[in-house]
C-alpha positions in Angstrom: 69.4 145.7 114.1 66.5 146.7 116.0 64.2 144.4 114.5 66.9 141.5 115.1 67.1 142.2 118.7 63.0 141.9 119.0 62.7 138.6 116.8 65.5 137.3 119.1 63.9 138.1 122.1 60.4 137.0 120.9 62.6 133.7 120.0 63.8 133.4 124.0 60.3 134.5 125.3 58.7 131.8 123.3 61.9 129.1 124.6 60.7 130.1 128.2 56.7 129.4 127.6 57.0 126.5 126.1 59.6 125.6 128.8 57.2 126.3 131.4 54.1 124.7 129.6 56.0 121.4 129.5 56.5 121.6 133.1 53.0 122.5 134.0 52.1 119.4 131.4 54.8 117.6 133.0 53.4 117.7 137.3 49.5 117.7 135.7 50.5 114.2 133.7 52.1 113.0 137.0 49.4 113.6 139.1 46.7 112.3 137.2 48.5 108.8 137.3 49.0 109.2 141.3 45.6 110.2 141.5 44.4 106.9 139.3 47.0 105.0 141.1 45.7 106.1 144.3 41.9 105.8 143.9 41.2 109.4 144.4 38.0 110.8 143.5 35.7 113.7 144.0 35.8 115.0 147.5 39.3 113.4 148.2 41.6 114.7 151.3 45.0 115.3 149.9 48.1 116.4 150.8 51.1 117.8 149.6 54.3 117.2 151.6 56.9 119.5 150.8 55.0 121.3 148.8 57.8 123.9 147.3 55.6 126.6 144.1 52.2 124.2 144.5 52.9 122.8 141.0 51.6 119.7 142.6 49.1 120.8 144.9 47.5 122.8 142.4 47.6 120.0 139.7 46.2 117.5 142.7 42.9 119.9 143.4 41.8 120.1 139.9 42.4 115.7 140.6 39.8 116.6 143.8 37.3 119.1 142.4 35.6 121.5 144.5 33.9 119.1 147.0 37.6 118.3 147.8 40.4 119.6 149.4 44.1 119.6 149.4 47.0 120.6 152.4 50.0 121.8 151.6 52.9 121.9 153.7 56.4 123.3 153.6 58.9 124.1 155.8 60.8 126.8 154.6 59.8 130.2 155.2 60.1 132.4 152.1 58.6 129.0 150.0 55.3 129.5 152.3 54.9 133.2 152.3 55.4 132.5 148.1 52.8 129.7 148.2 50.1 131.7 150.6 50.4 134.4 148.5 49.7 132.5 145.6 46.6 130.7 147.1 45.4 134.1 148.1 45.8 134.9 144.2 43.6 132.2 143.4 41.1 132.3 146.0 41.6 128.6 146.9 39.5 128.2 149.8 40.3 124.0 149.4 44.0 124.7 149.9 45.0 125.0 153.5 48.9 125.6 154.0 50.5 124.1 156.2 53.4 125.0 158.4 55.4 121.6 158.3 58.5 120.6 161.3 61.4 118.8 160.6 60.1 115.8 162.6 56.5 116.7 161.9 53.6 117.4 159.3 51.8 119.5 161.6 48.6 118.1 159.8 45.9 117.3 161.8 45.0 113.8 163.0 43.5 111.3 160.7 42.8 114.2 157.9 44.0 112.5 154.8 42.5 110.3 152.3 46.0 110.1 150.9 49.2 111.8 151.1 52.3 111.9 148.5 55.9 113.2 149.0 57.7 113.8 145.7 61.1 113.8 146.1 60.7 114.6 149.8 61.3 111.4 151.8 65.3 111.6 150.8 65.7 115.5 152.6 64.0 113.7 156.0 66.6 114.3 158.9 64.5 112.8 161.3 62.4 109.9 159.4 61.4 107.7 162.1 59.2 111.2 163.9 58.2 112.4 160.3 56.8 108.9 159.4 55.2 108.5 162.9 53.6 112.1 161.8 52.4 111.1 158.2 50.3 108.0 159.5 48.7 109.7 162.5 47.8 112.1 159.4 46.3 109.0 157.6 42.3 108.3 157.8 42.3 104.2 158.3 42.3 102.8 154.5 44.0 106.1 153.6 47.1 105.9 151.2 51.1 107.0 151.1 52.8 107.3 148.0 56.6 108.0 148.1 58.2 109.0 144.6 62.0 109.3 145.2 65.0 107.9 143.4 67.9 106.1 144.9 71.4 107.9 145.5 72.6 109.7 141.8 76.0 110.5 141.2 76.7 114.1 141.0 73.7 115.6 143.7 75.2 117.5 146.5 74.6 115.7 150.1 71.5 116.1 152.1 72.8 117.2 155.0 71.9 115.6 158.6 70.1 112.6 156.9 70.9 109.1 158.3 73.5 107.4 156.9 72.0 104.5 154.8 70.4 106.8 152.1 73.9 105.9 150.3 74.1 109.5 149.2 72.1 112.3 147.4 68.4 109.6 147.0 67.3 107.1 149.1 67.0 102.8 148.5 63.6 101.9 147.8 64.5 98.6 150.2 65.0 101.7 152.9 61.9 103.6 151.9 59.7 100.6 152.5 61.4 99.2 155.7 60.9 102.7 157.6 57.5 103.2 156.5 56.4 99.5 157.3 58.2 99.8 160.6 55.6 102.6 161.7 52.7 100.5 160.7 51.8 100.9 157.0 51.7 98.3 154.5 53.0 98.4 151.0 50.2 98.0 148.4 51.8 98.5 145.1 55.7 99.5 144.0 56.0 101.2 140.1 59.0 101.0 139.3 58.7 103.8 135.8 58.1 106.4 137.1 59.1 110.0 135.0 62.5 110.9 135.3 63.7 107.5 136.5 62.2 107.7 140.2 60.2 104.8 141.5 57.1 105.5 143.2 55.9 103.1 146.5 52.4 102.7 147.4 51.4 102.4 151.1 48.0 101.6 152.6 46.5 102.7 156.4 45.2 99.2 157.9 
């Protein structure tokens, strides 16, 4: 019986770490394709909006190498202390964490060869402020990408978003309005992206 017990929990542990290697694989895949997409290269200025564990971020500095460096920001509080501590772990001295506002990035001005939210833009309850904030973040020539998916059945609401997202998502059509509206340009739209979201492309003029 003993020996059961052990083989079935060497069964579950093994479940979880493959789990968990799928995921890494699964944000280390994505990057690379946002970082192709985006043109980055050694000694890029990323960042990470709504950063959450630093799957991402992590995944985007190995994109950036040493001579690069990557922000991340997050707003909520026990998801920062989590992520300093872990970039502490790692001595990372290319990841700088960032305290991020609801209306704001808090990044500093003109920072950024590029900047990606994934799965972010949808959870903005001031867009119109946050968006101002991203391209003042924005070197001229510097790059957005958005990767969202339009309203799913079945999410809970985002609460205090505008109205228009249509639900738990956001329209692409939306995305691109409110980011053009505060001065960026769309350079590419791709529209298979993993897990069914889209991902827009926008460019700093």
């Amino acid at each position: 019986m003993k020996k059961k017990k052990l083989l079935i929990l060497g069964l579950v542990c093994a479940v979880v770490a493959a789990f968990a290697a799928q995921v890494r694989g699964d944000a280390a895949g994505e990057v690379k394709r946002l970082a192709e997409l985006m043109g980055w290269k050694a000694g890029t200025v990323a960042a990470d909006i709504g950063a959450g564990d630093g799957k991402y971020t992590f995944a985007a500095l190995e994109r950036v190498g040493k001579a690069g460096k990557v922000f991340a920001t997050e707003i909520d509080a026990k998801k920062l202390a989590e992520l300093r501590d872990e970039v502490a772990r790692r001595k990372l001295a290319n990841v700088i964490v960032v305290e991020s506002k609801e209306a704001d990035t808090n990044l500093p001005t003109a920072c950024c060869d590029a900047i990606f939210l994934r799965r972010v833009y949808h959870h903005l309850t001031k867009p119109a402020e946050f968006d101002a904030s991203l391209v003042r973040s924005l070197k001229p020539g510097g790059r957005l990408a958005i990767i969202d998916f339009p309203a799913r059945a079945g999410l809970e609401p985002v609460e205090g978003v505008p109205s228009n997202r249509g639900g738990h998502g956001i329209p692409q059509k939306i995305v691109i309005e409110e980011l053009t509206a505060a001065g960026l340009q769309v350079e590419k739209i791709v529209n298979d992206w993993p897990e069914n979201d889209y991902c827009v492309l926008f460019v700093k003029r």
